[in-house]
Phi, psi and omega in degrees: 000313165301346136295346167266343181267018166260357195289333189274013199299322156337264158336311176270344156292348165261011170257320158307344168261347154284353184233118194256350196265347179291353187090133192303316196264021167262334174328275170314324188231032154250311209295338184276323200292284194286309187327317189246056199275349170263005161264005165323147162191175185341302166346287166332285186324329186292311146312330206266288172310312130021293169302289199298327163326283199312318163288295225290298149307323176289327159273022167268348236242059164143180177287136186323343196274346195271352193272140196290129163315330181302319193289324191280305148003302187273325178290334188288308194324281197321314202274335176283308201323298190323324198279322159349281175303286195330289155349274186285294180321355209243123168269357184194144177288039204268151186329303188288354173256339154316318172314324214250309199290337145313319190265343176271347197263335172272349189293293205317326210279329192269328163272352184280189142195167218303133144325103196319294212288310178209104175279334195238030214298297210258350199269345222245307184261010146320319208277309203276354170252351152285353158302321180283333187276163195319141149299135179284109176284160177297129163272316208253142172282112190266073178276312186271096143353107153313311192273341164003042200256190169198105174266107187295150157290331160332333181280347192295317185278015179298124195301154193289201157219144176339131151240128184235135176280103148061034203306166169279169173292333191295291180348273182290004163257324191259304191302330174204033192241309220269323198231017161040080201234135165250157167220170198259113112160200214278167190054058175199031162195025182294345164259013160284146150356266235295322167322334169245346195270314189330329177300330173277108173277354179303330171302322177303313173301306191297317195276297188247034190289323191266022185283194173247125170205167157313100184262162191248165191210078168154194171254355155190183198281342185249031175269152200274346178267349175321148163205196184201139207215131192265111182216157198274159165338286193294347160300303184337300237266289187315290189268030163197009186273326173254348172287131170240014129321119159085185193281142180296121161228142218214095159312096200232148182059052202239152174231102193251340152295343156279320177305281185282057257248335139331315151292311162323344186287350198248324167231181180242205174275108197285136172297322162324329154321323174306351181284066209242166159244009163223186182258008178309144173280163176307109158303083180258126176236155171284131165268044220242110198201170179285210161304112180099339174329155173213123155246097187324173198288104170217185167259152147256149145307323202247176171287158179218147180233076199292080176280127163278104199259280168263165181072152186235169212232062197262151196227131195259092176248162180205161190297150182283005176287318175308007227284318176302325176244067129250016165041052174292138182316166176262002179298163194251346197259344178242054180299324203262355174226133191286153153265347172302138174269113179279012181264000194190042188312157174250110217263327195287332175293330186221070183308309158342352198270319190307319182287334193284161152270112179255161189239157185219129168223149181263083182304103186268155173327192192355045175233132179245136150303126146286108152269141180268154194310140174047031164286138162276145161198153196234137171227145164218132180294180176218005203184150137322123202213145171210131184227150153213163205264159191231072200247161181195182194254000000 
């Protein structure tokens, strides 16, 4: 496993000679550190943890926009090099050492950023040390019905939304990209992976159990005990997928296909997307939580296209003409979100609400949404649910 996580000592030596912005002496004593990356040893870690202390702070010490690309460079270099010394000092492959090379390796991917030279350096040895690792028995007792649901009836008279069968492009560009218009739809990702492995969260454990990512913590964001809390998948998974005790957690808005580039591999990019107005790339996130997640009523700038992969969904929209009786906070930072709840509006705190249309659907496995740029819409799970989002310009 160690000649395939050295293969890349190349690729980052000409980016370090090429990039002047890291500072002489971090520079300098990362290019000697991979120039000689197979005489690395124990020695080395201190220095090495040294550097990332040190970038760790300096992108702590202030707002995120301010932080210099260089300083994140240096945490990506520095996070291989570690993994490197970890490696090589570790006499046996045990579970607890997969824990921790995992875990120096998600720290890097989230405080780091990509390389010009190897954009995916650290998501490459994560793919190449899970190869190696022991095979995983299923941990989670699959008992719980995913499609589980409780569909209010109440919702029926809420005007309906389009359901278009596997429309053409033409179709869904003059009928509902041009005049932003949303629809429902369907026969049109029946091929993805993901429709069958997802159902099993044990497939996340076995693939992606010890990585790390960003949990949302609480029932939605703009409430005050909300937080984010960094825990590995199979912790997520374990503790908060089947818990109706305690607070909700909820892998959200995540762009968990860069992180993990392996999952990507389950779905694909919906051609519809292709309808843009720049060359910017497609945003894609993850949508991953139990029964109950909620993302209160707001807007996007971009188009978004909501694939329901497991689990069923319900969603709630209205025209950005509604804009007046949904009451968005006054905040410059929840600018994008209302206050109205639309599953239980409080018609005497917000009489104005009374004026809206609101539009409603129950979103199912293999159906994708359109929402058009600066559509409100409100989501709530009904089931264990993992969706994902397609946004673009």
């Amino acid at each position: 496993m160690l000649n395939r996580l050295v293969q890349f000592q190349n690729q980052i030596l000409v980016e370090l000679q090429e990039t002047s912005d890291l500072g002489f002496s971090s520079s300098s004593l990362l290019t000697k550190y991979v120039r000689n990356i197979n005489s690395l040893d124990s020695t080395t870690l201190l220095k090495i943890e040294a550097i990332l202390d040190y970038m760790y702070e300096l992108i702590n010490a202030g707002n995120w926009k301010d932080v210099k690309l260089s300083w994140r460079k240096t945490i990506t270099v520095a996070t291989y090099l570690k993994l490197i010394v970890i490696f090589k000092s570790s006499t046996e492959l045990t579970e607890d050492l997969f824990k921790e090379l995992f875990k120096i390796i998600d720290h890097g991917i989230l405080f780091g950023c990509p390389l010009k030279n190897e954009p995916k350096l650290l998501q490459k040895c994560a793919e190449i040390m899970n190869s190696s690792r022991p095979h995983v028995n299923n941990i989670v007792n699959m008992s719980n019905e995913v499609n589980g649901v409780d569909i209010q009836s109440n919702y029926d008279s809420l005007c309906k939304i389009d359901v278009l069968n596997c429309p053409s492009m033409e179709t869904f560009f003059r009928d509902y990209i041009l005049k932003e218009r949303p629809a429902v739809l369907e026969n049109c990702i029946n091929h993805w992976p993901a429709l069958e492995k997802w159902k099993d969260q044990n497939y996340f454990i076995k693939l992606a159990g010890l990585r790390t990512v960003a949990i949302e913590l609480g029932s939605d964001y703009t409430k005050s005990e909300w937080t984010q809390k960094l825990m590995t998948l199979e912790e997520f998974i374990k503790n908060y997928m089947f818990n109706t005790d305690g607070p909700v957690g909820y892998l959200a808005q995540y762009q968990l296909f860069d992180h993990i580039p392996e999952l990507k591999l389950d779905i694909t990019e919906p051609e519809y997307c292709c309808f843009s107005d720049t060359n910017e790339p497609v945003d894609i996130m993850a949508w991953y939580g139990p029964k109950g997640t909620l993302s209160p009523l707001h807007y996007d700038a971009k188009r978004n296209l909501l694939a329901q992969v497991i689990g069923k969904k319900h969603m709630f929209l209205f025209s950005p003409n509604d804009t007046d009786y949904l009451y968005p906070h006054d905040s410059q930072l929840l600018h994008n979100t209302a206050q109205v709840d639309p599953r239980k509006p409080d018609l005497e705190k917000y009489p104005k609400y009374k004026e809206a249309k609101p539009y409603y659907c129950t979103l199912s496995p293999g159906q994708m949404l359109f929402i058009p740029p600066k559509w409100w819409h409100c989501v709530e799970s009904l089931s264990i649910s993992f969706s994902v989002s397609f946004w673009w310009e």
